[in-house]
N, C-alpha and C positions, 0 to 999 in steps of 0.2 A: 472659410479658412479655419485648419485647424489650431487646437490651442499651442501646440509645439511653434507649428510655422508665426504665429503671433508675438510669440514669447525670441524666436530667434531676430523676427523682424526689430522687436523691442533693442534688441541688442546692438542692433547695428545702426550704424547712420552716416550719413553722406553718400561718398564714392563707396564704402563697404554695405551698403545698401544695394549694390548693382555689380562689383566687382571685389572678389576676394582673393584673384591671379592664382585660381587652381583649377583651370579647365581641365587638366589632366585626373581629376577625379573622376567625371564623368566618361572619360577616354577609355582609365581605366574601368570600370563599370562594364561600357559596352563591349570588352575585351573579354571580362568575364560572361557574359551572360552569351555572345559570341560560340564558346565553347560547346551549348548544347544547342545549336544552331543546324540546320543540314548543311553540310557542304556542298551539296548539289544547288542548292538554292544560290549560293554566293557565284558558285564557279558559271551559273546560267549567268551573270553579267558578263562574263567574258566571252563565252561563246555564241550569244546573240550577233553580236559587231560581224566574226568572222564568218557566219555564216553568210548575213547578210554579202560582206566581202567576197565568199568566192560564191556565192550564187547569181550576184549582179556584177561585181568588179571582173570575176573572171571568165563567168557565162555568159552573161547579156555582153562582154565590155570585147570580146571578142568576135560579136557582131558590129558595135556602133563604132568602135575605132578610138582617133583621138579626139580630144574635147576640149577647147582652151574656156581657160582661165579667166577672173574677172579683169584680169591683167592682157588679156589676149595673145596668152602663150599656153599650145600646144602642146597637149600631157596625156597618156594614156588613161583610158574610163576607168581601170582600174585604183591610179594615180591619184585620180580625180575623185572619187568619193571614199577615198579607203581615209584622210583626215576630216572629212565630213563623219564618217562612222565612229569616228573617233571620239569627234566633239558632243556626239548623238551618246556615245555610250556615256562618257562623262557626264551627261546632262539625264540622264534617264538611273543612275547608279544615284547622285545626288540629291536627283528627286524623291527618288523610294524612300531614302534615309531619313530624310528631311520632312517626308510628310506622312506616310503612312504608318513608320515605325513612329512617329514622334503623335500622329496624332490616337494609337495606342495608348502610349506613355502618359499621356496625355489627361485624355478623356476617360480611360479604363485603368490600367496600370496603376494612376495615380503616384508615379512614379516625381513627378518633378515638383509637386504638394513637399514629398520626404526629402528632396537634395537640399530646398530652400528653406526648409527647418531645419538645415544644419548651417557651417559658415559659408556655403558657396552664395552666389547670388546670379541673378539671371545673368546678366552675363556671361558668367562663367558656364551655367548650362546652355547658354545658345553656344557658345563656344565649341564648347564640349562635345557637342552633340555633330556639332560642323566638322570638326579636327578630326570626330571618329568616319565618318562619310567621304571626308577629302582622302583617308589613308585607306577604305576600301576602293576609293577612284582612282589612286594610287597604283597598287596591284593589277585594277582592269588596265589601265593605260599603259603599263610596263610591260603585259606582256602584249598586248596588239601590238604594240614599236615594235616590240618583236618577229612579230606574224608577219609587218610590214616590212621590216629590211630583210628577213628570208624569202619575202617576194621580189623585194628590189624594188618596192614603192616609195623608198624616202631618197628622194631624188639629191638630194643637197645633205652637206653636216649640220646645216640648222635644223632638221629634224628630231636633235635631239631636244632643241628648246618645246618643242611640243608637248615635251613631258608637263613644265611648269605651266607652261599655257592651259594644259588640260587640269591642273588643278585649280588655277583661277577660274575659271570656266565651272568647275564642279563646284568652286565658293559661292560662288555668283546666286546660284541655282539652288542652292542649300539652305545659303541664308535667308533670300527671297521665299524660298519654300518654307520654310519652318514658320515662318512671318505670319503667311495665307492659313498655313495649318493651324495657330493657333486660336484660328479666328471659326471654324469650321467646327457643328458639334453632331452632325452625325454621318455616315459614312455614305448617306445619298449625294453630301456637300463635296467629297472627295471626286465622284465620279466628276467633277467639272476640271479637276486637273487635267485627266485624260481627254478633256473635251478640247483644250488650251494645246498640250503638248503633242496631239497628234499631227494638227494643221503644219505645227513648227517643224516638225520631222518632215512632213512633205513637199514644203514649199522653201523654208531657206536654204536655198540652193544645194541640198543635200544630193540627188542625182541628177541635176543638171544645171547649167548656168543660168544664173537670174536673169541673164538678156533675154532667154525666151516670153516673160512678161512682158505688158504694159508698161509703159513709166510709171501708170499709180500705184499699180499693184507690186511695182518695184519698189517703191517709198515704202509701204507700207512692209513687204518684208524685211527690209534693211531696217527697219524700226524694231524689229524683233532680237530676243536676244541670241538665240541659235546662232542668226546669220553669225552676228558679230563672231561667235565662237568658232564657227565652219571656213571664214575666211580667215580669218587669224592662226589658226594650225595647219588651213590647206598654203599658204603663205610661207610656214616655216617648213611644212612637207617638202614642199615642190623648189624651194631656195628661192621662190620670186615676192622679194620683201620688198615695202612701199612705207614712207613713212604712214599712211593713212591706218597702218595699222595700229600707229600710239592710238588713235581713237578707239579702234577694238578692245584694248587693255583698259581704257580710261573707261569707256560704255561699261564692263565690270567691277570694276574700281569703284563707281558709284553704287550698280546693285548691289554688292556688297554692305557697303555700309549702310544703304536703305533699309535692307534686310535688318543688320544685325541691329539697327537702334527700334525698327518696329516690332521686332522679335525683345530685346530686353524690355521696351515698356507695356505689352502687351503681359508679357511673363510677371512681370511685375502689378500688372494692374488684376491679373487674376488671382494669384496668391500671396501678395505683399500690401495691397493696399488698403 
C-alpha cells in the first residue's frame, strides 16, 4: 500500500471508509479516458446480437417455423431468440467492463491504488465502475429494441420494459464480475470466464426451449443466471407475463448485492487494510 493511499485511509473512518457518495467521479473518469477509445470496438457490441439476429432469427428461423414458449405459446423463431440475444448482449457488454477492463486497472494501471488515496472509497469505485458499464448496456439495448420493433419482434407494449430489465440483468453481471476479477492475478486466470460464459450462451435457452433437456439438466440451467435473464425479457418481448417472473428480478436482486459487498471488501482488503 502506498504511503498516500495510507495517509487517505488514516482520514477517514466508519461508513467514509467505504462510501463517500461520489461514484460519479469514476463515471466521470471512464468518460474521459472513453474519448481515445476506438469506436469501432464499442460499436462491435451492437452489431454482434444483430447479426446473430438475422443470421439464425431470419435465416435458420425461416426454416424451423414457430417455437413456443416456456409458457407454451406459439411465436416465431425469430420472436423467440431476438430477447434471448438481448439478454446475451447485456450480459457479454457487462462482462468485458466488469472484468477485463477492470482487471487492467487493476493489476497494471494501478488505477484504483490512486481513486482510494483520494476521498472515494470502494464503494464508490465498484459503483462507479458499474454505473459506467450499465450506461454502455444502455446504448447496446436501445438500439436492438430498435432493430426489434423495425422487424416487428416486440409482440406486446411491455417490450419496452426490457429496456430496465436489461440493465438489471447487465447490474447483475457487473457486479458479480468485478467481484471474481478482483480476485484473479494474471491473465491465464481470465481465460475461465470465457470457460463459465460460453456454456451459459448455449444452453439457457438461448436458441431453443429448455424442454428439449432432461429434467436434471433442466434444474441445472434454470440455476444459472442467463436463464433468469433470457426469460425475463423474452416475457416482456413476447407480452406473455407470469408472476414467476418476480423470481427472475429477485434471482438479480440478490447477485447484485453479492457482488457489490464482495467487490467493496475485497477492494478494501487490497488497498485499505
Amino acid at each position: 500500500m502506498s504511503a498516500a493511499t495510507v495517509q487517505a485511509t488514516a482520514r477517514r473512518g466508519g461508513v467514509r471508509a467505504l462510501w463517500a457518495g461520489n461514484p460519479g467521479a469514476v463515471v466521470q473518469r471512464g468518460f474521459l479516458a472513453a474519448r481515445s477509445s476506438s469506436w469501432a470496438v464499442v460499436l462491435s457490441g451492437f452489431f454482434e446480437p444483430v447479426f446473430y439476429l438475422a443470421s439464425m432469427g431470419l435465416g435458420l428461423g425461416s426454416l424451423i417455423g414457430d417455437v413456443e414458449t416456456s409458457q407454451g405459446i406459439p411465436v416465431s423463431y425469430a420472436a423467440f431468440i431476438a430477447p434471448a440475444l438481448l439478454a446475451v448482449s447485456a450480459m457479454n457488454g457487462a462482462i468485458y467492463d466488469s472484468t477485463w477492463n477492470v482487471f487492467f486497472k487493476l493489476n497494471y494501471g494501478k488505477l484504483y491504488e490512486g481513486m482510494l488515496a483520494t476521498s472515494l472509497g470502494p464503494l464508490d469505485v465498484a459503483l462507479g465502475e458499474i454505473l459506467y458499464a450499465l450506461l454502455r448496456g444502455l446504448l447496446y439495448a436501445t438500439g436492438f429494441m430498435i432493430v426489434m420493433q423495425i422487424l416487428g419482434l416486440n409482440l406486446a407494449w411491455t417490450a419496452i420494459l426490457a429496456i430496465p430489465a436489461v440493465l438489471l440483468i447487465a447490474f447483475g453481471f457487473a457486479s458479480l464480475g468485478m467481484a471474481v476479477t478482483s480476485y484473479m492475478k494474471t491473465f491465464q486466470h481470465m481465460d475461465w470466464i470465457n470457460f463459465v460464459l460460453l456454456p451459459m450462451f448455449l444452453f439457457s435457452a438461448t436458441f431453443y426451449p429448455i424442454t428439449v433437456y432432461p429434467e436434471w439438466v433442466q434444474s441445472i440451467v434454470m440455476a444459472l443466471p442467463l436463464w433468469h435473464g433470457v426469460e425475463l425479457i423474452r416475457g416482456l418481448t413476447t407480452g406473455i407475463l407470469s408472476a414467476g417472473m418476480l423470481w427472475h428480478v429477485l434471482y438479480y436482486v440478490v447477485m447484485i448485492a453479492v457482488g457489490l459487498v464482495f467487490t467493496t471488501k475485497r477492494l478494501r482488503a487490497l488497498f485499505l487494510d
